[in-house]
C-alpha positions in Angstrom: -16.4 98.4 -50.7 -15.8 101.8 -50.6 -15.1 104.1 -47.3 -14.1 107.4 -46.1 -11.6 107.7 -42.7 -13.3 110.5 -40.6 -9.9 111.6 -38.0 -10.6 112.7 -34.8 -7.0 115.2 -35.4 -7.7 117.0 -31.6 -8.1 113.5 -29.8 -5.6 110.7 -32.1 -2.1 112.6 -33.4 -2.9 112.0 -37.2 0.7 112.1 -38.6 2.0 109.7 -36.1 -0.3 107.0 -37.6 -0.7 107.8 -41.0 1.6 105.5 -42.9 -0.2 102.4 -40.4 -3.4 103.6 -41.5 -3.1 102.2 -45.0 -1.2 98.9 -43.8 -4.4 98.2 -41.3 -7.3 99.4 -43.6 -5.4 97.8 -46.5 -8.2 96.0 -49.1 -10.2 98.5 -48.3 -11.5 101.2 -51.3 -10.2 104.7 -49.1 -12.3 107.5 -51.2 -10.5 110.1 -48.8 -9.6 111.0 -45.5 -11.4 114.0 -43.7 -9.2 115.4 -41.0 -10.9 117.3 -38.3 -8.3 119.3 -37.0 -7.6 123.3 -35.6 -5.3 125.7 -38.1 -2.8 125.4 -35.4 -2.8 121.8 -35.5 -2.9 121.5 -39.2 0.5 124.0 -39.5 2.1 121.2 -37.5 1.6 118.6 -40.6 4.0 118.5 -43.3 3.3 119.9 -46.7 2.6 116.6 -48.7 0.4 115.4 -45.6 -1.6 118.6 -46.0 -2.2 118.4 -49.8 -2.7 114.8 -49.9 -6.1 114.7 -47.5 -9.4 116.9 -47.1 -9.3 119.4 -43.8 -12.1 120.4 -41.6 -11.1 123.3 -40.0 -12.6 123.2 -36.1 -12.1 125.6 -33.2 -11.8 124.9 -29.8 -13.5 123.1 -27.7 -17.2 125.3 -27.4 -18.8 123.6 -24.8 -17.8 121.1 -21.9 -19.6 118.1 -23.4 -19.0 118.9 -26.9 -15.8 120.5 -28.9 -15.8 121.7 -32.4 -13.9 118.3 -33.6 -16.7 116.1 -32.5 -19.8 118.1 -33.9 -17.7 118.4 -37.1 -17.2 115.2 -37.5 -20.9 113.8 -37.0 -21.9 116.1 -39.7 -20.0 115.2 -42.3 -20.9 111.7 -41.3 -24.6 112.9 -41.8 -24.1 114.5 -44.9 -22.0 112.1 -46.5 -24.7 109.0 -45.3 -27.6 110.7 -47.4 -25.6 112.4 -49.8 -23.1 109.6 -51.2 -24.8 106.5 -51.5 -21.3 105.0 -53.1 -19.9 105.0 -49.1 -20.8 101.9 -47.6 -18.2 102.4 -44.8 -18.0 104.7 -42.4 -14.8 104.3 -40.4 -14.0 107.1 -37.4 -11.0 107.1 -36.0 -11.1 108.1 -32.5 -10.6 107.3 -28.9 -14.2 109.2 -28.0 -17.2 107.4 -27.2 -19.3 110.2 -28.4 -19.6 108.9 -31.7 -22.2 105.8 -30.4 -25.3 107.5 -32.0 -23.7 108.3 -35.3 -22.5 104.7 -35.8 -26.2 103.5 -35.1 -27.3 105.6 -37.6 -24.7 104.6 -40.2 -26.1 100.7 -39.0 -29.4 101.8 -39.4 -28.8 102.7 -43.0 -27.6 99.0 -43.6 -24.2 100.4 -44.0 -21.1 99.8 -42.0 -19.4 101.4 -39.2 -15.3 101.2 -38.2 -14.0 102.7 -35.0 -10.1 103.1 -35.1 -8.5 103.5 -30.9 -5.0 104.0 -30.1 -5.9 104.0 -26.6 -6.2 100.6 -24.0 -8.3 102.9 -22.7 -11.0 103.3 -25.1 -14.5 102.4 -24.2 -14.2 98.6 -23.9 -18.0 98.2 -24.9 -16.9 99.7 -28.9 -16.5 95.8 -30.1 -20.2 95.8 -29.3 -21.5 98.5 -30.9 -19.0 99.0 -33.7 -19.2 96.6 -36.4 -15.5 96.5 -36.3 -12.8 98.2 -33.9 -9.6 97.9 -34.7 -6.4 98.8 -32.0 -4.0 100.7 -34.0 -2.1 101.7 -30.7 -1.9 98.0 -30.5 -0.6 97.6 -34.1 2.3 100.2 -33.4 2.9 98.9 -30.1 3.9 95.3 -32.4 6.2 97.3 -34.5 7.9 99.2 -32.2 8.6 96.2 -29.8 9.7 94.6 -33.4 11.9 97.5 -34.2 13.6 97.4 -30.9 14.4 93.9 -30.9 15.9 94.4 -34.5 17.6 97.3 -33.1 18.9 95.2 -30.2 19.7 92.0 -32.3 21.6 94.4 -34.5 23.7 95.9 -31.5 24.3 92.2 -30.4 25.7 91.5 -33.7 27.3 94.4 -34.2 29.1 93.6 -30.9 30.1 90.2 -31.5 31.4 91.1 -35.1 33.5 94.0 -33.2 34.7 91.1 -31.0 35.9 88.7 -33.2 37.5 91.3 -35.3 39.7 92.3 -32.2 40.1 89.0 -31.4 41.2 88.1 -35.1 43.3 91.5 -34.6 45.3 90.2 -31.0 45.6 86.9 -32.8 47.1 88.3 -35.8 49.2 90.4 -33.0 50.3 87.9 -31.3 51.6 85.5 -34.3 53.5 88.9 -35.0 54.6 89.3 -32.3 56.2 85.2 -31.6 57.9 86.0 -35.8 59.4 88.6 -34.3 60.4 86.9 -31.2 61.8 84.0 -33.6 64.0 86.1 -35.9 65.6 88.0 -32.6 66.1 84.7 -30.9 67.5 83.6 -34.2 69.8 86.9 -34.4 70.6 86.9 -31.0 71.7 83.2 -31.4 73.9 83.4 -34.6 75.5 86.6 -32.8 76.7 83.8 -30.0 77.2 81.8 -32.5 79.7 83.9 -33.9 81.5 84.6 -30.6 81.3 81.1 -29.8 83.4 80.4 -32.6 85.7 82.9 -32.9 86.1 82.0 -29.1 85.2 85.5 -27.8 83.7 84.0 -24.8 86.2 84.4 -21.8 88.6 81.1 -21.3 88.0 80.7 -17.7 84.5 79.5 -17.9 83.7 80.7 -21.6 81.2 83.6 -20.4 80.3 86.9 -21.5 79.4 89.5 -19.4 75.9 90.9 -19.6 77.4 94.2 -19.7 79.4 93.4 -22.8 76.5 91.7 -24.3 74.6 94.8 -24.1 77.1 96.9 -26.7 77.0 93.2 -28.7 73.4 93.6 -29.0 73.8 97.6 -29.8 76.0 97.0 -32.2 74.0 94.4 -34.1 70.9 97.1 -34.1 69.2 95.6 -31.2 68.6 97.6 -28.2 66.8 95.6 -25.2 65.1 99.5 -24.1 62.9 98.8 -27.0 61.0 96.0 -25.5 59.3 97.7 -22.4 61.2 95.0 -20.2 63.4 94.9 -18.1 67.3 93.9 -19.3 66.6 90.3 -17.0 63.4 89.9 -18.5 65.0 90.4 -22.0 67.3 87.8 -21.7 65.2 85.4 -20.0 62.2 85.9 -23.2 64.7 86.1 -26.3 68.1 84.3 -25.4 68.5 81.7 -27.4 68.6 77.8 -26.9 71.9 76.8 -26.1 72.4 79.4 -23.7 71.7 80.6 -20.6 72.5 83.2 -18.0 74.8 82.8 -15.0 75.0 85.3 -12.8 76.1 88.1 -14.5 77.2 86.1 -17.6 75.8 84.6 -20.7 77.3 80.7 -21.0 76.7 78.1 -23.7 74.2 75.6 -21.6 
């Protein structure tokens, strides 16, 4: 059945619903869409917008009841009622209740007639008269409340992917971190090891002074500055088993 979309430009921002416009009127044969609409208005469009619908250029409004828009509008109904016979939908998309009259004329002529709101404010009595009215405020309403909860279930994932990859990271930082604390404790060890041996360790009491171990560990590359720890706090993380401060001494335990 085919129909022509008469837009009410100076009462429903055209561009904002234009791409919803075909999803809602979709199955329907669109012959064209006549956009009533001032020049200033019609500058604001973009270029493929402009070219790809018909314009009715309207002034102002001319009279306190009426503006140009509205008496625009029910003439090209009119004209295109008795004139094209192949339109057997009229569909107006507009917030305006002034358009009652047309739309019982369009009825009259045993043809259909639409009404398009984007307003919960619209005259509630249009589901009445119309023979079909159809929220598109509503239907935009649905995809931006769909949009945003994409938008938020993307942030949530987003979030929790950002999570367990610095999780993963301190994991991976941690295991690090206890290797590294192995193969010290494991240097450390054989370096007492060593003394042990070569009985380096004092005879009365076999210790080592924490003072000497120091230039032991600087010698063997390992300074205990490096560890953002205090020298107690050193030994008590990375000396060895088998060992074991004493005051200020190392001892075999």
């Amino acid at each position: 059945m085919a129909a022509i979309v008469y837009v009410d430009h100076e009462n429903i921002p055209f561009q904002k619903y234009d791409k919803l416009l075909g999803t809602v009127l979709q199955g329907t044969k669109i012959l064209c869409y006549k956009i009533f609409a001032s020049t200033r208005d019609i500058a604001k469009l973009d270029e493929f917008t402009r070219l790809k619908h018909k314009y009715i250029l309207c002034q102002r409004p001319v009279t306190r009841d009426k503006n140009s828009a509205d008496i625009s509008l029910v003439i090209e109904v009119m004209k295109d009622l008795h004139r094209n016979p192949a339109v057997q939908r009229f569909i107006i998309f507009s917030n305006d209740s002034d358009f009652i009259p047309v739309c019982k004329e369009v009825q009259e002529s045993g043809k259909l007639c639409w009404l398009i709101i984007d307003s919960l404010n619209a005259n509630e009595n249009s589901d009445k008269i119309y023979d079909r009215v159809i929220d598109i405020g509503k239907e935009l309403r649905l995809i931006e409340q769909k949009e945003e909860e994409e938008r938020k279930e993307k942030i949530t994932l987003e979030l929790l992917e950002k999570k367990s990859a610095e999780e993963k990271k301190l994991a991976e930082e941690k295991k690090l971190a206890e290797e590294k604390k192995k193969v010290l404790r494991k240097k450390i060890k054989n370096l007492l090891d060593e003394f042990k041996s070569c009985n380096y360790f004092q005879k009365d009491g076999k210790k080592i002074n924490l003072t000497r171990f120091q230039f032991i560990l600087q010698n063997a590359d390992v300074d205990w500055k490096d560890f953002d720890m205090s020298y107690s706090a050193f030994l008590k993380t990375y000396l060895p088993a088998g060992y074991k401060r004493d005051g200020n001494f190392i001892i075999p335990s």
